[in-house]
BADO-18206 format. One line per 5 residues: their letters; for each residue x, y, z of C-alpha. Coordinates in nm, 3 decimals. Each point is the difference from the previous one (the first is absolute). Last residue first. Layout:
% BADO-18206
a) X/Y/Z | ... $
% end
This chain:
% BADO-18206
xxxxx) 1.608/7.137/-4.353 | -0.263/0.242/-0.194 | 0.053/-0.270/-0.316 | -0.088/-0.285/0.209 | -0.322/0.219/0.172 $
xxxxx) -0.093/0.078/-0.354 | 0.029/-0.374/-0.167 | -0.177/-0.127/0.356 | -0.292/0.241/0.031 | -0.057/-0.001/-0.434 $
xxxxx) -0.001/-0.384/0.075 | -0.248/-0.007/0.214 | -0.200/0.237/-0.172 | -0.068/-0.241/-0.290 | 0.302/-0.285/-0.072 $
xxxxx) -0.140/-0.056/-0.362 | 0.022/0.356/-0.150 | 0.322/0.046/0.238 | 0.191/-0.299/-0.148 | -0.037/0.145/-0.343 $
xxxxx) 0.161/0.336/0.065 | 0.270/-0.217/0.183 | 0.051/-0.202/-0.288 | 0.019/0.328/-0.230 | 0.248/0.168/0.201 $
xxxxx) 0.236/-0.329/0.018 | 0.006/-0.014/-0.376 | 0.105/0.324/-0.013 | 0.283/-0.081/0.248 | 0.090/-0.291/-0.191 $
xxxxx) 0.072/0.205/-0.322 | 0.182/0.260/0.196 | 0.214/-0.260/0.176 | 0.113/-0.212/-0.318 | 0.053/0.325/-0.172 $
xxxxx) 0.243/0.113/0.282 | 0.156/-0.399/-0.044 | -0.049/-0.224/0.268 | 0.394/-0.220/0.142 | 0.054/-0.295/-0.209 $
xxxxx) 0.097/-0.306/0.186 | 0.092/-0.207/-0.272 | -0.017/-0.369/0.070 | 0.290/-0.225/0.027 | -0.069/-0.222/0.352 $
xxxxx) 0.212/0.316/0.203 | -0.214/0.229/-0.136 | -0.344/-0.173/0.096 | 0.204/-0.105/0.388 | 0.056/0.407/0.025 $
xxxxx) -0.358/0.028/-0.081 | -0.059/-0.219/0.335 | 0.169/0.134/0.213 | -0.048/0.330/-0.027 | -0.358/-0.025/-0.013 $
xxxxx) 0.006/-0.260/0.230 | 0.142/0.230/0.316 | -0.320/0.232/-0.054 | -0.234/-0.307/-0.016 | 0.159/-0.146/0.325 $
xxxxx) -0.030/0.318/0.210 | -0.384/0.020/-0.107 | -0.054/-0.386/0.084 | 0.159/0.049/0.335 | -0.242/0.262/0.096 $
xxxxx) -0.250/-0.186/-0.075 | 0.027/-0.333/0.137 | 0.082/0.162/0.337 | -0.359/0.199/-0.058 | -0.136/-0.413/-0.116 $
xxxxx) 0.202/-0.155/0.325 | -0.232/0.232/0.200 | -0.300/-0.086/-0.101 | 0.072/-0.382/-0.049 | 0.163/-0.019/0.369 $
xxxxx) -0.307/0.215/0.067 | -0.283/-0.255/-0.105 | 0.194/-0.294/0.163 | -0.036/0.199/0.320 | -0.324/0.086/-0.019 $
xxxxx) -0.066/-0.345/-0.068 | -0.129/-0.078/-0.361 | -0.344/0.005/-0.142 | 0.058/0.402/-0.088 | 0.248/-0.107/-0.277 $
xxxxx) -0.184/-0.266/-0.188 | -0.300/0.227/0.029 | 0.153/0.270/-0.162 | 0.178/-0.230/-0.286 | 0.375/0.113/-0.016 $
xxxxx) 0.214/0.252/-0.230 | 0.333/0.028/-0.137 | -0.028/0.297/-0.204 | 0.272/0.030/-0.302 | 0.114/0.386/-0.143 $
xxxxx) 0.056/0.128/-0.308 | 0.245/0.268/-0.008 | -0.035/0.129/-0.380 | 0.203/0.059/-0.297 | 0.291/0.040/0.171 $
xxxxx) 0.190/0.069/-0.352 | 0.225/-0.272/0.028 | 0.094/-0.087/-0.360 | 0.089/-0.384/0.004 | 0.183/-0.113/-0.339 $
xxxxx) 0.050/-0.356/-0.160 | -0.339/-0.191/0.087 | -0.030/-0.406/-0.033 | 0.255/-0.152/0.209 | 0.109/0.324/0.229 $
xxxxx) -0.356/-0.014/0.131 | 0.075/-0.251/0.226 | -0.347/-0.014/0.086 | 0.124/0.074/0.398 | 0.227/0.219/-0.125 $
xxxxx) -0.225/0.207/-0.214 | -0.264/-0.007/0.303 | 0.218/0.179/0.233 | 0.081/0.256/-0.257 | -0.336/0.087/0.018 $
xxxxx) -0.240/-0.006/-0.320 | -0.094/0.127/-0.358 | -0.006/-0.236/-0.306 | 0.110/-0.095/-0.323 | 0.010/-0.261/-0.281 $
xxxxx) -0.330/-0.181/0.086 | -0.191/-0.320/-0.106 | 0.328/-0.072/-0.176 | -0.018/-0.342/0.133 | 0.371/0.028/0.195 $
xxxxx) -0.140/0.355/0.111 | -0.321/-0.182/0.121 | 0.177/-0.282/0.186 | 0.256/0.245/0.167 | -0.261/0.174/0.153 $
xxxxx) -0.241/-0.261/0.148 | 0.046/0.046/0.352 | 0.015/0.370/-0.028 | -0.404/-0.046/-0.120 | -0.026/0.104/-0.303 $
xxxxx) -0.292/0.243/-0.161 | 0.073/0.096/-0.393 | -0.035/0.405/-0.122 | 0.091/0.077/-0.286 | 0.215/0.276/-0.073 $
xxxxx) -0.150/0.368/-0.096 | 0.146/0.228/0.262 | -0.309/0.008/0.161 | -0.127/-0.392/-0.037 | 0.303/-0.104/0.194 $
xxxxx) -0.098/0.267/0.284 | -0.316/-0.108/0.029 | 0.122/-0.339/0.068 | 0.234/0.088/0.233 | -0.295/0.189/0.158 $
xxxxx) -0.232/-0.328/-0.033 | 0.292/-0.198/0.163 | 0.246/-0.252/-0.060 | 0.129/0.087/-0.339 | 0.224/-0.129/-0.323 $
xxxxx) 0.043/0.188/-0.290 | -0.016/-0.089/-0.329 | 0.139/0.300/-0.175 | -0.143/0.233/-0.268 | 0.071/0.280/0.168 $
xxxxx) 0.274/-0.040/0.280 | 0.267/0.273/-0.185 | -0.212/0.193/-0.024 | 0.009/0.135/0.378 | 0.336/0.107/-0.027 $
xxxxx) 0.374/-0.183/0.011 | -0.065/-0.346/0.082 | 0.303/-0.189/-0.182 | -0.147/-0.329/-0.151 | 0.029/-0.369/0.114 $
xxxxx) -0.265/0.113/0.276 | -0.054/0.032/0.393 | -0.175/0.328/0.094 | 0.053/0.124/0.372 | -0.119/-0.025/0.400 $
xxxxx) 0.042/0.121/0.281 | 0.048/-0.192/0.284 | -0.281/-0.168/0.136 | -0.230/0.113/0.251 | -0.097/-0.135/0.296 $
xxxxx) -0.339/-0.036/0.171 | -0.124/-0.146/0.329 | -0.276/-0.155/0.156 | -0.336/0.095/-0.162 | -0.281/-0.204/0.154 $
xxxxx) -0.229/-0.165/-0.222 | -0.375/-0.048/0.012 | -0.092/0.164/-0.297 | -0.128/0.339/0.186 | 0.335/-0.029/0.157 $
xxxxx) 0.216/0.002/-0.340 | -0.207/0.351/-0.095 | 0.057/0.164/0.323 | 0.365/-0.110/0.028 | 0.104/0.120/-0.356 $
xxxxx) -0.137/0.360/0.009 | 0.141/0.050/0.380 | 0.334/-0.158/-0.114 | -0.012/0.268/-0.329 | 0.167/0.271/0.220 $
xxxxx) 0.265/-0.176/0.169 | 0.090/-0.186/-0.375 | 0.010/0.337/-0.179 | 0.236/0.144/0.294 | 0.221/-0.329/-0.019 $
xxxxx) 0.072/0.041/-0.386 | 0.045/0.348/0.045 | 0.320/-0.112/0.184 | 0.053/-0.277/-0.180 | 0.024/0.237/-0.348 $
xxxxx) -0.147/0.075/-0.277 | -0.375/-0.059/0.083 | -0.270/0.072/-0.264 | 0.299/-0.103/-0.213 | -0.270/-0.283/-0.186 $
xxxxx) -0.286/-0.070/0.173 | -0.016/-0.303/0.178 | 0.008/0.163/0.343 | -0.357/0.105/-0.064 | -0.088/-0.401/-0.098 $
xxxxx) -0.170/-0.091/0.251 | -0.236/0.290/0.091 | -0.142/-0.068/-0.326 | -0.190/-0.266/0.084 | -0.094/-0.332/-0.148 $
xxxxx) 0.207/0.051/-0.324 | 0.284/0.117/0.235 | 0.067/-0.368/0.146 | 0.378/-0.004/-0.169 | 0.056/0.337/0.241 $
xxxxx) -0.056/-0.162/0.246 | 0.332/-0.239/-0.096 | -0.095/-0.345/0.220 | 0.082/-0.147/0.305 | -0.217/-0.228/0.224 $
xxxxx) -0.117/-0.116/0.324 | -0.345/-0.257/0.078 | 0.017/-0.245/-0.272 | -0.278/-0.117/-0.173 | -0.201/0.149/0.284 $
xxxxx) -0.223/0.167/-0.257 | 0.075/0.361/0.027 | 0.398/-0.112/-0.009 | -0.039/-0.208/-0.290 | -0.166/0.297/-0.193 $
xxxxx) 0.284/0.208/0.076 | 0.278/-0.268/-0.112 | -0.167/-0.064/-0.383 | 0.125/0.288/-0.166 | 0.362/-0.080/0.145 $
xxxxx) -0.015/-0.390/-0.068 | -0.043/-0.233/0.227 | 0.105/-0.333/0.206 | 0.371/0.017/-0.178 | 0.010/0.354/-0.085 $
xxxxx) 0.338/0.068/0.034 | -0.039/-0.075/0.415 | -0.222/-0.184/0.210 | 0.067/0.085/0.385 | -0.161/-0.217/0.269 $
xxxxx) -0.102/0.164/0.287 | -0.003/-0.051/0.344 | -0.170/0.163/0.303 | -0.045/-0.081/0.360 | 0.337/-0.145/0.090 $
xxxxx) 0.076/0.352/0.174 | -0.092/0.186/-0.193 | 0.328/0.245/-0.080 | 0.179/-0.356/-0.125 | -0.268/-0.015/-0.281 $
xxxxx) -0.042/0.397/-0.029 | 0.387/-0.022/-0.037 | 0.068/-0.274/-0.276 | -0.277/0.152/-0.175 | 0.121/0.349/-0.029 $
xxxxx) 0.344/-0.152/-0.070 | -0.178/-0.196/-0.289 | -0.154/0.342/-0.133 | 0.300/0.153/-0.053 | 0.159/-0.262/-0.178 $
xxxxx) -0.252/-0.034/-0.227 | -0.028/0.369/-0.073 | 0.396/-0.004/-0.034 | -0.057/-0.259/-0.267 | 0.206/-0.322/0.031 $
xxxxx) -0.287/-0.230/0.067 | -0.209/0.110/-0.231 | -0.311/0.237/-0.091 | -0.365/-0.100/0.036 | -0.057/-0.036/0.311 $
xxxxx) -0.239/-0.188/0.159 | -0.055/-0.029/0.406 | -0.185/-0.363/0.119 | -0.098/0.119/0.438 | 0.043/-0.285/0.273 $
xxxxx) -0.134/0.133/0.322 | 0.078/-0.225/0.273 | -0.255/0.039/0.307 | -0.169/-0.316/-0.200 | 0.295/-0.252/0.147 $
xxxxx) -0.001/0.219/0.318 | -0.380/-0.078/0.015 | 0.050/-0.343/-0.060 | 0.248/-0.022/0.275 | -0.222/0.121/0.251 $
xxxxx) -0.302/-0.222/-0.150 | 0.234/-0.322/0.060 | 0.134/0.121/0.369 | -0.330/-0.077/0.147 | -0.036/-0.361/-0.158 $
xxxxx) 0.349/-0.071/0.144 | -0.127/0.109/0.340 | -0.336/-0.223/-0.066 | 0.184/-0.316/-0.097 | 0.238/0.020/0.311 $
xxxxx) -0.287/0.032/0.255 | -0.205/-0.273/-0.234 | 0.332/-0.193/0.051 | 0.049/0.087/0.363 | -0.364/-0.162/0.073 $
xxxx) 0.045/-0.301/-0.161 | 0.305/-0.040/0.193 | -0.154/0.068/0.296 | -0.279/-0.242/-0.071 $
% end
């Protein structure tokens, strides 16, 4: 009988403990984040460290699996995954999601910005924009980074505006798009993972991007000159689903918080240090690194006027607020 007794005694202890450790078992957040870009790309890099210290930051309580160049999806395909649950973090070029708003795309237009320094003020002053319209999708804006500036790669000197008419161009946005169909080239939509593959097609013969992305296409294998006219300073958001976010501890929830602002500064340092780096890496792989042209900048800065003309008709007096409290800064 005593045995008996100590057995159901032992039973019902060990039946206790089972629900505890379930709950720690289901305490564990485990988040799916998409990027598109890979590995080797500062972005990439940057956004593992960010993971690597919300995870430790936690506690235990959160972990995330990172799947980079594209692997579980595609850019135009990572905001949609996030609303659903697909996955619950993600990266993506706003300004490649400007057909849905036009807040997206503002730091897609070309030499609004010239600079990182006005690069930051734009990006201060559009956060508002971008937050409000990302929340009422269910997504919480984390951080954004820009990329270094970026430049035409062709086989041909770039020494005005012209000299891109009747090219194939590649783009990733509706403003590079725009842009193609300005100076007369055509316009052709590639995702950076897919580069090399449409110059070796001849589906294009030219396009505008970082220097960052040149290396990581190896650009050197299909283009012979970069012109680096900083073009614009696109930026990538690394965002979260709302509700994903607010179901976690209060302490999970800030190691993410504040690992994103860490995230961010970092990311700016590391795009200004990759410009240098990484056109010097072009050059030093055989291209021409051929510094803009006066009639190269007058051209573009015509073209610029126009785009920004047209962003205003479609960005309403939101935009006219932003565009004149960017320029008053």
């Amino acid at each position: 009988m005593n045995i008996h007794r100590r057995s159901l005694l032992a039973a019902g202890a060990a039946g206790a403990l089972l629900p505890l450790a379930g709950r720690e078992a289901l305490a564990q957040a485990r988040w799916q984040l998409a990027t598109p870009y890979p590995d080797g790309n500062f972005h990439t890099r940057n956004l593992r460290q960010f993971v690597e210290a919300a995870q430790q930051a936690s506690g235990g309580a959160l972990q995330i699996q990172m799947h980079t160049n594209a692997a579980l999806l595609k850019m135009p395909e990572i905001r949609r995954g996030i609303q659903t649950g697909q996955v619950q973090m993600g990266e993506i070029l706003i300004s490649a999601y400007g057909n849905e708003d036009p807040f997206f795309e503002v730091d897609g237009i070309p030499q609004l910005v010239t600079s990182y320094e006005q690069a930051r003020k734009l990006a201060d002053l559009s956060r508002p924009y971008i937050e409000a319209r990302l929340k009422r999708t269910g997504i919480t804006l984390l951080y954004m980074v820009p990329w270094p500036p970026s430049g035409f790669y062709t086989n041909f000197p770039v020494d005005s505006i012209e000299a891109l008419r009747g090219n194939k161009m590649r783009t990733f946005s509706a403003a590079t798009n725009r842009f193609a169909t300005l100076v007369g080239a055509t316009p052709t939509l590639v995702q950076a993972a897919e580069v090399p593959q449409a110059f070796a097609t001849g589906v294009v013969n030219s396009m505008v991007t970082s220097a960052a992305t040149g290396v990581d296409v190896q650009a050197w294998d299909f283009a012979k000159f970069f012109t680096p006219i900083g073009f614009t300073w696109t930026k990538n958001a690394v965002m979260v689903q709302t509700r994903a976010l607010e179901a976690l501890p209060e302490a999970a929830r800030k190691a993410v918080l504040d690992g994103a602002k860490a995230a961010e500064t970092r990311g700016w340092e590391m795009s200004a240090a990759e410009q240098v780096a990484r056109e010097k890496i072009l050059a030093d792989r055989g291209m021409t690194v051929n510094q803009p042209s006066a009639a190269l900048r007058e051209g573009m800065a015509k073209v610029s006027e126009t785009m920004v003309q047209e962003w205003l008709a479609k960005a309403g007096e939101d935009g006219k607020k932003l565009i004149d409290a960017y320029r008053a800064a």
